[in-house]
C-alpha atoms as an extended CHARMM CRD file, in Angstrom:
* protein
*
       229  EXT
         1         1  UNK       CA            -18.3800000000       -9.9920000000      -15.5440000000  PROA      1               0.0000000000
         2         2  UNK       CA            -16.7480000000       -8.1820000000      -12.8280000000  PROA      2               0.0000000000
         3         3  UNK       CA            -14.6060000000      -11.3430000000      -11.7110000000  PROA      3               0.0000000000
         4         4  UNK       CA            -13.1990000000      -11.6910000000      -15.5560000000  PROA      4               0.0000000000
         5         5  UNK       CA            -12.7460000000       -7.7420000000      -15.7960000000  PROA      5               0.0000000000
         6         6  UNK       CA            -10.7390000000       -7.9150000000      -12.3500000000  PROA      6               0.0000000000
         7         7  UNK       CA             -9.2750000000      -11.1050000000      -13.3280000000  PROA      7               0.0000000000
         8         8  UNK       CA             -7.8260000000       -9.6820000000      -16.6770000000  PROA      8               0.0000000000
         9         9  UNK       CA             -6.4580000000       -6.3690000000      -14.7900000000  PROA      9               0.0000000000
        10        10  UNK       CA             -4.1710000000       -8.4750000000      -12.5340000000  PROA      10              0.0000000000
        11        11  UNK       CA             -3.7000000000      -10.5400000000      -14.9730000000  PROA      11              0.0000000000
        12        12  UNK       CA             -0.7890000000       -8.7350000000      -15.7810000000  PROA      12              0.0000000000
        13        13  UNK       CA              1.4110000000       -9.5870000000      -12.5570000000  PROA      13              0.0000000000
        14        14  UNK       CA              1.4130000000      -13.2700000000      -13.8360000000  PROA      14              0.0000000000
        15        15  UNK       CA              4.2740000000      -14.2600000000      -16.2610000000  PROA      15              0.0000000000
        16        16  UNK       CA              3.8260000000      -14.1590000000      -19.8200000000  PROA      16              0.0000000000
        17        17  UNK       CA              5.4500000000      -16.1740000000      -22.5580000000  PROA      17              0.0000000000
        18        18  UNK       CA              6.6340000000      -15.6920000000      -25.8920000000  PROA      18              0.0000000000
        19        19  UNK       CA              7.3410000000      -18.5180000000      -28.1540000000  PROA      19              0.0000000000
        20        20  UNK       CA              7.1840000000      -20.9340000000      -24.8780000000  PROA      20              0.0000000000
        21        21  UNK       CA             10.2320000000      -18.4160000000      -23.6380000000  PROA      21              0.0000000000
        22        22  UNK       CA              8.9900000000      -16.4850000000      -20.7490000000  PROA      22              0.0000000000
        23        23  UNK       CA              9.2810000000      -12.7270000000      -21.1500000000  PROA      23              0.0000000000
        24        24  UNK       CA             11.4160000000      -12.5670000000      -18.0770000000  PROA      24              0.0000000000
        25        25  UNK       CA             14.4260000000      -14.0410000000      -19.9000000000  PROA      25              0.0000000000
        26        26  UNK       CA             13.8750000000      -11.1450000000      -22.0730000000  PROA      26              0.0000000000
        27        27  UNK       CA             13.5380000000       -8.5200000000      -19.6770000000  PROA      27              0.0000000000
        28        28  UNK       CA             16.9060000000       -9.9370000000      -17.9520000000  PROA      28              0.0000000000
        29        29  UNK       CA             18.9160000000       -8.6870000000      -21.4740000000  PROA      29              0.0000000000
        30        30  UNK       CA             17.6010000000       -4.9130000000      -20.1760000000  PROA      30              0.0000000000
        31        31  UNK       CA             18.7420000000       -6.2710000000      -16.5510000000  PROA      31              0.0000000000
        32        32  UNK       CA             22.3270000000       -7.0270000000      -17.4940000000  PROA      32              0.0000000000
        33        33  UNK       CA             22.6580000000       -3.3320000000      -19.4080000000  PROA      33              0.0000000000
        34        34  UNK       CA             21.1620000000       -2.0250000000      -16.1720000000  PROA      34              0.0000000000
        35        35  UNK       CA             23.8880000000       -3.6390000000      -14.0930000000  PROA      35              0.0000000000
        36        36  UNK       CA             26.8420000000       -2.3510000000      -16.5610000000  PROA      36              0.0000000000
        37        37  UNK       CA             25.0690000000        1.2390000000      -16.0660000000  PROA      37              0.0000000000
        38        38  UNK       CA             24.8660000000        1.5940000000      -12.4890000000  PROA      38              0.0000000000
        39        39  UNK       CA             28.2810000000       -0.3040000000      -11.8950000000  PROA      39              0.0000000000
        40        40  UNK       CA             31.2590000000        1.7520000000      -13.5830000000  PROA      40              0.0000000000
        41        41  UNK       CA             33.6980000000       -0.7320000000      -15.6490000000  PROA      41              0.0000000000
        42        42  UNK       CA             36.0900000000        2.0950000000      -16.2660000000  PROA      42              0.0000000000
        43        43  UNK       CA             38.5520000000        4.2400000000      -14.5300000000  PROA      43              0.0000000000
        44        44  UNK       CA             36.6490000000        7.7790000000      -15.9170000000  PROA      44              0.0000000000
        45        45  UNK       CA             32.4970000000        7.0300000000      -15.4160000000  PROA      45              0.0000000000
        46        46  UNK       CA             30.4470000000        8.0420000000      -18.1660000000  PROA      46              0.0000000000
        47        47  UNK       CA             28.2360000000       11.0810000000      -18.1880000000  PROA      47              0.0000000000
        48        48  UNK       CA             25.3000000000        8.6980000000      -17.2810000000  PROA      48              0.0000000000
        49        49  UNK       CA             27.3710000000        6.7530000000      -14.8530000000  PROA      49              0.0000000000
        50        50  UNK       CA             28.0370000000       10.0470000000      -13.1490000000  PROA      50              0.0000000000
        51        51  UNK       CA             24.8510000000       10.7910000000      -13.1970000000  PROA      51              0.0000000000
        52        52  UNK       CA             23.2690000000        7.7750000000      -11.4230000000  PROA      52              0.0000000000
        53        53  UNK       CA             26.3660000000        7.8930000000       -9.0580000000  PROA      53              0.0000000000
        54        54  UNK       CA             25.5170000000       11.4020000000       -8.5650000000  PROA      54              0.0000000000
        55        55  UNK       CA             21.6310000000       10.7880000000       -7.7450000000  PROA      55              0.0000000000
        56        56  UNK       CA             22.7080000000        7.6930000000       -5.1950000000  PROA      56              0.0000000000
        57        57  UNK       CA             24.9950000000        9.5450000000       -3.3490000000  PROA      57              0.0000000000
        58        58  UNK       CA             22.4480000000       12.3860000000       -2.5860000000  PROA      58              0.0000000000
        59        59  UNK       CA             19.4270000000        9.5990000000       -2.0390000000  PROA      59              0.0000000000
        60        60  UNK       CA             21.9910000000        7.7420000000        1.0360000000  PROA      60              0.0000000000
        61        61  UNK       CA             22.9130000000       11.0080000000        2.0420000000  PROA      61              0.0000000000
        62        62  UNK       CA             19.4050000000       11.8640000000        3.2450000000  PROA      62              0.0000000000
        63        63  UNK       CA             18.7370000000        8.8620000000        4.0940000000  PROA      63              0.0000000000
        64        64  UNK       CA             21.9790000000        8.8040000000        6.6230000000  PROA      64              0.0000000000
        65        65  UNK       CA             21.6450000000       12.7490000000        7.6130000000  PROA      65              0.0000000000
        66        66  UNK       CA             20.4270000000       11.6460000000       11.1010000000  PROA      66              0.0000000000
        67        67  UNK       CA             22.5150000000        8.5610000000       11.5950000000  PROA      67              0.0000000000
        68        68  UNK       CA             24.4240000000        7.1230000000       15.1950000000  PROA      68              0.0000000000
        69        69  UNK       CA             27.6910000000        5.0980000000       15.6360000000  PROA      69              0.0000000000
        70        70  UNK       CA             25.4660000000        2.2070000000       16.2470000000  PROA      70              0.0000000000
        71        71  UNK       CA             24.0550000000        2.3210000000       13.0410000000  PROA      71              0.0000000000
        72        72  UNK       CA             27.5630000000        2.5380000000       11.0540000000  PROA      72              0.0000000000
        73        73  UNK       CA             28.0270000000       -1.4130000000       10.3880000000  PROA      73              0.0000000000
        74        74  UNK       CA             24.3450000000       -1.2460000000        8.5530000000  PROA      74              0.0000000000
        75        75  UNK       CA             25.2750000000        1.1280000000        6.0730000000  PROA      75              0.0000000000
        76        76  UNK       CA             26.2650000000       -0.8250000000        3.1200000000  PROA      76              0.0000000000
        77        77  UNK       CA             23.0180000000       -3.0120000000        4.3060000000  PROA      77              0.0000000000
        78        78  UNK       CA             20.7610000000       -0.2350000000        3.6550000000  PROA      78              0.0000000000
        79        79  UNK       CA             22.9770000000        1.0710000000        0.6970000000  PROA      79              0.0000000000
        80        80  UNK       CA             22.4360000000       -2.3810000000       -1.0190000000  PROA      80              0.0000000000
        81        81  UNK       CA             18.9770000000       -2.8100000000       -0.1090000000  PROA      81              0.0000000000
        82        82  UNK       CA             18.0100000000        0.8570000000       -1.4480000000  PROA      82              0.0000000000
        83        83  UNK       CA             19.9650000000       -0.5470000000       -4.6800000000  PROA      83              0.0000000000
        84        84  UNK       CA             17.9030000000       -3.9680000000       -4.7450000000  PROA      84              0.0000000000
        85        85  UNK       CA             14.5950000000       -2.3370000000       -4.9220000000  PROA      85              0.0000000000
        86        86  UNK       CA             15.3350000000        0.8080000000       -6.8460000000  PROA      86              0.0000000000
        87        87  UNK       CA             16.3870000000       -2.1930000000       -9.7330000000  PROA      87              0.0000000000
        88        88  UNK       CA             13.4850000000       -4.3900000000       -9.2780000000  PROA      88              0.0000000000
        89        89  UNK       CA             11.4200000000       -0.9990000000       -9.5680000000  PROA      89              0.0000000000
        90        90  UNK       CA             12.3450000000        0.6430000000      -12.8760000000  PROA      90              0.0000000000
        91        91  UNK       CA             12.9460000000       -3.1330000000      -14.6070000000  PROA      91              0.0000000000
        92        92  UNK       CA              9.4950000000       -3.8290000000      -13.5630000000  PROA      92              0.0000000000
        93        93  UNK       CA              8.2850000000       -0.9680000000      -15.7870000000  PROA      93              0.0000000000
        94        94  UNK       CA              9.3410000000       -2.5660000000      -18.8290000000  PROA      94              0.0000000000
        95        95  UNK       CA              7.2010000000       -4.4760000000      -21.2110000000  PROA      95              0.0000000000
        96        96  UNK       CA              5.9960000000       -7.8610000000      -19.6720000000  PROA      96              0.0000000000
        97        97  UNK       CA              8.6370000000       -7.3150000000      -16.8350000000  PROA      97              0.0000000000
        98        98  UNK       CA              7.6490000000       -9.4720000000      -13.5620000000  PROA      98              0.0000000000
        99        99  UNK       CA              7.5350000000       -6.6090000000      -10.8830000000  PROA      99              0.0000000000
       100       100  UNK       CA              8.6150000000       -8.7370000000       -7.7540000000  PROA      100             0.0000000000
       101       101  UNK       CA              7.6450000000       -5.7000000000       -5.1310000000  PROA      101             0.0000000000
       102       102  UNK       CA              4.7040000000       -5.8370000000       -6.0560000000  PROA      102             0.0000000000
       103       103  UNK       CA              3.6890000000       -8.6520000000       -4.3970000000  PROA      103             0.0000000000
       104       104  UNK       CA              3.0890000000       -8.4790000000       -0.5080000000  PROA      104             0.0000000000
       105       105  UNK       CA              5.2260000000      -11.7020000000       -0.2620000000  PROA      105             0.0000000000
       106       106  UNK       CA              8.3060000000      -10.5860000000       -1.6080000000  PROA      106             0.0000000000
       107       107  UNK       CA              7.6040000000       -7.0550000000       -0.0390000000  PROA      107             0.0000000000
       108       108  UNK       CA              6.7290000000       -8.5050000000        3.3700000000  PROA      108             0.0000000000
       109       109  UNK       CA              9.8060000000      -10.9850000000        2.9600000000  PROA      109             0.0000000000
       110       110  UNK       CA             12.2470000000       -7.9120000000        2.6880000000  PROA      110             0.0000000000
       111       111  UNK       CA             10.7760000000       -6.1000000000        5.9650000000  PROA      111             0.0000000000
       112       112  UNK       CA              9.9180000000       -8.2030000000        8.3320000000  PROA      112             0.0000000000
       113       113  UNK       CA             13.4620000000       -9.4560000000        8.9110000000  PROA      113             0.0000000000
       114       114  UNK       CA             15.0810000000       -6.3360000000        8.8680000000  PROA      114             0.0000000000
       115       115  UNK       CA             12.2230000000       -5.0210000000       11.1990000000  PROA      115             0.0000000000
       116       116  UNK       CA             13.4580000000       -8.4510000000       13.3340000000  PROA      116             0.0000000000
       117       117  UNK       CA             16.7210000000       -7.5160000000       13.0850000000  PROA      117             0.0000000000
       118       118  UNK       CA             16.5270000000       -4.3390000000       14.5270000000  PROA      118             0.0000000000
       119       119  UNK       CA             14.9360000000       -4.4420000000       17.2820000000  PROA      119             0.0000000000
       120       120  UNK       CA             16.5640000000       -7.9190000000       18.6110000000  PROA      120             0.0000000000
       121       121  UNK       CA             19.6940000000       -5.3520000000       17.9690000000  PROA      121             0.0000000000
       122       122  UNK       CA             17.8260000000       -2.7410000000       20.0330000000  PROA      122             0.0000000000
       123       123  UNK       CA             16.6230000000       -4.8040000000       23.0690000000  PROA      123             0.0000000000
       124       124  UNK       CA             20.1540000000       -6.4510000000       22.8990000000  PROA      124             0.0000000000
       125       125  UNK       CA             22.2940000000       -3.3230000000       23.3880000000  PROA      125             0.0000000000
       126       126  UNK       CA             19.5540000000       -0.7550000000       25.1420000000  PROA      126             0.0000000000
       127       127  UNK       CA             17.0750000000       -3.0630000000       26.5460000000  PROA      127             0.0000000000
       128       128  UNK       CA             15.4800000000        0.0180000000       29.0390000000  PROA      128             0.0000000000
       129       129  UNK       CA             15.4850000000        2.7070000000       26.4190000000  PROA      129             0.0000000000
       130       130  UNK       CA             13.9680000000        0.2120000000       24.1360000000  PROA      130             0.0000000000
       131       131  UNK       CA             11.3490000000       -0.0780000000       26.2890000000  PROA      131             0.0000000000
       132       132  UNK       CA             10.7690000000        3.2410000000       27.1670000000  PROA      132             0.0000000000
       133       133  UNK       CA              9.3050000000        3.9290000000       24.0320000000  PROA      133             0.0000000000
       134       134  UNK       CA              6.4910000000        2.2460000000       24.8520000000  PROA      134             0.0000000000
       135       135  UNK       CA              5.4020000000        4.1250000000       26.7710000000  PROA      135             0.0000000000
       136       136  UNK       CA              5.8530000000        8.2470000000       25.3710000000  PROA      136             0.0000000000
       137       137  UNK       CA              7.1170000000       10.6570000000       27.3800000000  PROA      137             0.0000000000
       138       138  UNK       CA              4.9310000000       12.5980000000       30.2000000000  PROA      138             0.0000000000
       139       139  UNK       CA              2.0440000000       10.0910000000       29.5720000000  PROA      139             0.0000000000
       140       140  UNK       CA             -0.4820000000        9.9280000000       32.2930000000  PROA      140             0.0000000000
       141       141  UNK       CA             -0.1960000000        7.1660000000       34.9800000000  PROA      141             0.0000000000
       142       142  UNK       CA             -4.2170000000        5.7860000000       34.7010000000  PROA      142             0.0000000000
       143       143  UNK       CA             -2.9510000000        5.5100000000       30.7540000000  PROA      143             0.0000000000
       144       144  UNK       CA              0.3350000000        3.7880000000       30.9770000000  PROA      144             0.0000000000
       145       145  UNK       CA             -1.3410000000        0.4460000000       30.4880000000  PROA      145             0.0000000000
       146       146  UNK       CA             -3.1800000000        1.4180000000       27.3470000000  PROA      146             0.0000000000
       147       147  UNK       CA             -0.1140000000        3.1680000000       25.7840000000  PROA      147             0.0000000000
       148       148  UNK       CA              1.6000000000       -0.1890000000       26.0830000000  PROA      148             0.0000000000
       149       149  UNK       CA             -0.6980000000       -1.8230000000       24.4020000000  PROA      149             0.0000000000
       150       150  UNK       CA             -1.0140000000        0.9590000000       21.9940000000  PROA      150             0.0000000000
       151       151  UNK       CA              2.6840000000        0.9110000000       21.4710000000  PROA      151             0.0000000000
       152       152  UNK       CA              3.5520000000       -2.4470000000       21.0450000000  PROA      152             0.0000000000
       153       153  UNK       CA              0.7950000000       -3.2960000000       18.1860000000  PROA      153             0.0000000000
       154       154  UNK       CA              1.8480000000       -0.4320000000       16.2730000000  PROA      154             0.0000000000
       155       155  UNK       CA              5.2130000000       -1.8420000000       16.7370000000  PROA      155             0.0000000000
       156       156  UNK       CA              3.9670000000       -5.0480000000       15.4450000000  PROA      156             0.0000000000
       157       157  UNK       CA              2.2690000000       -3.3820000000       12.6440000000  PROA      157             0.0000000000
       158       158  UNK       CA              5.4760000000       -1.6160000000       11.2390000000  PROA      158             0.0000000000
       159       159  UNK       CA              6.4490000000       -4.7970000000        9.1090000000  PROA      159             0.0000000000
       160       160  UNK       CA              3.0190000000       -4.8280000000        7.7050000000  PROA      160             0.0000000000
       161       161  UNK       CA              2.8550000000       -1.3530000000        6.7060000000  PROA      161             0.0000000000
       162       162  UNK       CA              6.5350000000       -1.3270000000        5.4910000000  PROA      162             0.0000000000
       163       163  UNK       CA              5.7150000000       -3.9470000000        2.6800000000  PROA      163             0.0000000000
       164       164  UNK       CA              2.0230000000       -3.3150000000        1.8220000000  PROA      164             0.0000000000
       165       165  UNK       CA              3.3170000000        0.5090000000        1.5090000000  PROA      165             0.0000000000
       166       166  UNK       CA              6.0220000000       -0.2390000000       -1.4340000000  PROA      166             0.0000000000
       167       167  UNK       CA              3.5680000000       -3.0970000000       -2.9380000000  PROA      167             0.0000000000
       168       168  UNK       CA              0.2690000000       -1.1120000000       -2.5010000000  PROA      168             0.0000000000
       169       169  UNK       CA              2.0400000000        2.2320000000       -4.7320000000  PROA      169             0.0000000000
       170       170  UNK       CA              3.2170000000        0.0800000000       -7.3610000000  PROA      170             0.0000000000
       171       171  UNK       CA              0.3960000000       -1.8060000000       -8.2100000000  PROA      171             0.0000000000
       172       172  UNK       CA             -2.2370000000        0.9300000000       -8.2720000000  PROA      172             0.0000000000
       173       173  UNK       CA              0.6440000000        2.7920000000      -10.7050000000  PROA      173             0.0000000000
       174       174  UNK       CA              0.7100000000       -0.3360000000      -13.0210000000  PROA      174             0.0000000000
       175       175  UNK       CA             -3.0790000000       -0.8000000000      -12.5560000000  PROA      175             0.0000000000
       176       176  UNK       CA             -3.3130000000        2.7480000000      -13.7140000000  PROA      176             0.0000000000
       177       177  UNK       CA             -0.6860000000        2.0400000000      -16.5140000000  PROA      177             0.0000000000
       178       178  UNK       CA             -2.7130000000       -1.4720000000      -18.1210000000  PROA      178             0.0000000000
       179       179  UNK       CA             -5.6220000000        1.0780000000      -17.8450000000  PROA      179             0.0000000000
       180       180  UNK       CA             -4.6340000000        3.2320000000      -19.6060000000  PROA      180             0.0000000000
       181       181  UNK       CA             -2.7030000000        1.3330000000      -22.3800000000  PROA      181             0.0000000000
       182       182  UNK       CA             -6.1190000000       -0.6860000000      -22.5250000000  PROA      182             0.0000000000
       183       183  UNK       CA             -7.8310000000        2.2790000000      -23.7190000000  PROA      183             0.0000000000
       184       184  UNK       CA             -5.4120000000        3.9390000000      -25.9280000000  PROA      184             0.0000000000
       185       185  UNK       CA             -5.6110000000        0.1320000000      -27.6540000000  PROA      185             0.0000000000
       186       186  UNK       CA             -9.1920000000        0.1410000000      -28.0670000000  PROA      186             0.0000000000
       187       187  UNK       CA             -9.5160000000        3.7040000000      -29.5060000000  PROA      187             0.0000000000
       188       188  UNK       CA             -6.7720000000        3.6870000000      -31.6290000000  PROA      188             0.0000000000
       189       189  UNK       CA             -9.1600000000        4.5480000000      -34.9910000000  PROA      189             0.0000000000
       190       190  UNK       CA            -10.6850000000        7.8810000000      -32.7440000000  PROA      190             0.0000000000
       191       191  UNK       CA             -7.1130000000        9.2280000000      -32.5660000000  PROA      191             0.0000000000
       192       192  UNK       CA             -9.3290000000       12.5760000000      -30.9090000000  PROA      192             0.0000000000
       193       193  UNK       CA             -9.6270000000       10.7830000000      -27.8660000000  PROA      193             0.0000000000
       194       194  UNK       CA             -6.6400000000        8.4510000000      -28.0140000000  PROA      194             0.0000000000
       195       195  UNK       CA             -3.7180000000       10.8590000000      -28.5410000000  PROA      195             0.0000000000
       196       196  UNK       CA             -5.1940000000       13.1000000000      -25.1620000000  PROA      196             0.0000000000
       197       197  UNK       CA             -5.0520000000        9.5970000000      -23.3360000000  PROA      197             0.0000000000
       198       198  UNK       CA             -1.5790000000        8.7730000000      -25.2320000000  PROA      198             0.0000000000
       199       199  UNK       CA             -0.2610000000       12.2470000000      -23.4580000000  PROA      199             0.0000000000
       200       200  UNK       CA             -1.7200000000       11.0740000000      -20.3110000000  PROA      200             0.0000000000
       201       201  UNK       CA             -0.1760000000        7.7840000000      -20.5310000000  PROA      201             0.0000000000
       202       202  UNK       CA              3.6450000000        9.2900000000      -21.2010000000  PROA      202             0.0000000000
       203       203  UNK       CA              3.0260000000       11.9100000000      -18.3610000000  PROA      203             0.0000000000
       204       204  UNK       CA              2.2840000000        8.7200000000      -16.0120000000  PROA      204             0.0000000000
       205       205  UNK       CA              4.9920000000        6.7700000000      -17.0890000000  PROA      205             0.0000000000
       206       206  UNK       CA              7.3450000000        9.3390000000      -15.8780000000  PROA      206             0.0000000000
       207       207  UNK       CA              5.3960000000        9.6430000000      -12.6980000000  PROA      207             0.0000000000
       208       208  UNK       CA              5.9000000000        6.2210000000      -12.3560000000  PROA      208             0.0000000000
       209       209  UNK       CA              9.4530000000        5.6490000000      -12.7440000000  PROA      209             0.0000000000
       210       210  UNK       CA              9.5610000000        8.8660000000      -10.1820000000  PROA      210             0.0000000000
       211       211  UNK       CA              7.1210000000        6.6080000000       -7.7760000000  PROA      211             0.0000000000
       212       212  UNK       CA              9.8560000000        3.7570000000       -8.0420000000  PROA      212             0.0000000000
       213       213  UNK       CA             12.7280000000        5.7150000000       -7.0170000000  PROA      213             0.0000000000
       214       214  UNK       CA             10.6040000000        7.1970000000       -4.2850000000  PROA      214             0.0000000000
       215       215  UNK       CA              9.3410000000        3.9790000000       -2.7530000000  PROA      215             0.0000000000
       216       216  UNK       CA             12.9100000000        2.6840000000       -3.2950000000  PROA      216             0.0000000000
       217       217  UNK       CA             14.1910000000        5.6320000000       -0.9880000000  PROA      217             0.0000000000
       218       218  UNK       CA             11.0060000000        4.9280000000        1.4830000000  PROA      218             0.0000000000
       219       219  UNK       CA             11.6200000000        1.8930000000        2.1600000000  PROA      219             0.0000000000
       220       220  UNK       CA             15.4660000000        2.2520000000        3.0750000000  PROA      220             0.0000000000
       221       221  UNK       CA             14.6430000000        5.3850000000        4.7690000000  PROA      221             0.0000000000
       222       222  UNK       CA             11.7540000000        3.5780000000        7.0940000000  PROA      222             0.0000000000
       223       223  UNK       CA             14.7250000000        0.9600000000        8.0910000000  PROA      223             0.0000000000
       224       224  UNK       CA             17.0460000000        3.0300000000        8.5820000000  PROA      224             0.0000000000
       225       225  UNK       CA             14.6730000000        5.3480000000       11.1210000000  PROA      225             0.0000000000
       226       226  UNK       CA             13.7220000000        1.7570000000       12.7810000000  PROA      226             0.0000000000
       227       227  UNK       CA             17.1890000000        1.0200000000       13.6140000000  PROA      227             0.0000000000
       228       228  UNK       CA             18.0270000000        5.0750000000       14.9920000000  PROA      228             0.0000000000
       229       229  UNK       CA             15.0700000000        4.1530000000       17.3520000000  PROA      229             0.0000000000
């Protein structure tokens, strides 16, 4: 019983179909409108164009607040990247949408060359400094050795936690989500209890696409702070 009920909660993160069409063709009509929002085709943006151009410019400003000279060539990079996920994000929130981050693999795909990248780029140009920050500053002699070993798994462990971060807070939010949709469903004749969990439901909807625009901006931020180090 608890294998089916676990099996049929995750059950959503495997494509559906609709008349032998999979929904994801659908969902890439919604896809194509979201490109022609977020990309201006006129002269004058819209109000909602403005908007969105508005809300990235503020997002890559914090994310660049603390930047270096070094760190110049990556910007449209991280600018494309925060972009990238941000899409795959709020698409994935739509009905029988495929949410590819998600998934550890695509997540874990993303960071772990980007996490390569930058520090082949670090040794490469500051190959001391690099390694001083293995070992933190005014650290007693009798612990150097530990610190480096400290130091260079949690290095190791920064791809890791950089995708299972952005895939671990979406799936507990659409967990939460198939919840409760799967309730509202099955008391739909009591509307005394399903209209409280219908409120609910909006409410974390909206928390939700808020959650997607934050991991969006924590995963380019993470990157970014990498590649300052």
């Amino acid at each position: 019983m608890t294998m089916t009920l676990a099996y049929s909660i995750f059950g959503q993160f495997f494509p559906n179909t609709l008349f032998l069409i999979p929904m994801n063709v659908f969902s890439t009509f919604f896809a194509l409108s979201w490109l022609l929002f977020i990309f201006p085709t006129n002269w004058a943006p819209s109000r909602l164009q403005s908007i969105w151009l508005s809300f990235r410019h503020n997002v890559l400003e914090m994310i660049f607040q603390n930047t270096s000279p070094n760190s110049a060539p990556w910007t449209g990079l991280i600018t494309s990247l925060f972009v990238l996920i941000l899409s795959i994000n709020v698409l994935g929130l739509l009905p029988y949408a495929f949410t590819s981050t998600s998934h550890i693999s695509l997540t874990y795909s993303l960071g772990f060359p980007l996490w390569m990248a930058v520090n082949i780029l670090g040794f490469y140009l500051a190959f001391n400094a690099r390694l001083s920050h293995l070992v933190p500053q005014g650290t007693p002699a009798a612990l150097i050795p530990a610190m480096v070993w400290i130091e260079t798994l949690s290095l190791f462990a920064q791809p890791i936690a950089l995708g299972l971060r952005l895939a671990a807070n979406l799936t507990a939010g659409h967990l939460l989500i198939f919840l409760l949709s799967t309730a509202i469903w099955l008391l739909a004749s009591n509307p005394f209890i399903s209209l409280p969990i219908f409120i609910i439901f909006v409410l974390l909807f909206i928390l939700e696409i808020g959650v997607a625009c934050i991991q969006a901006y924590v995963f380019t931020a993470l990157v970014h702070f990498y590649l300052l180090q």
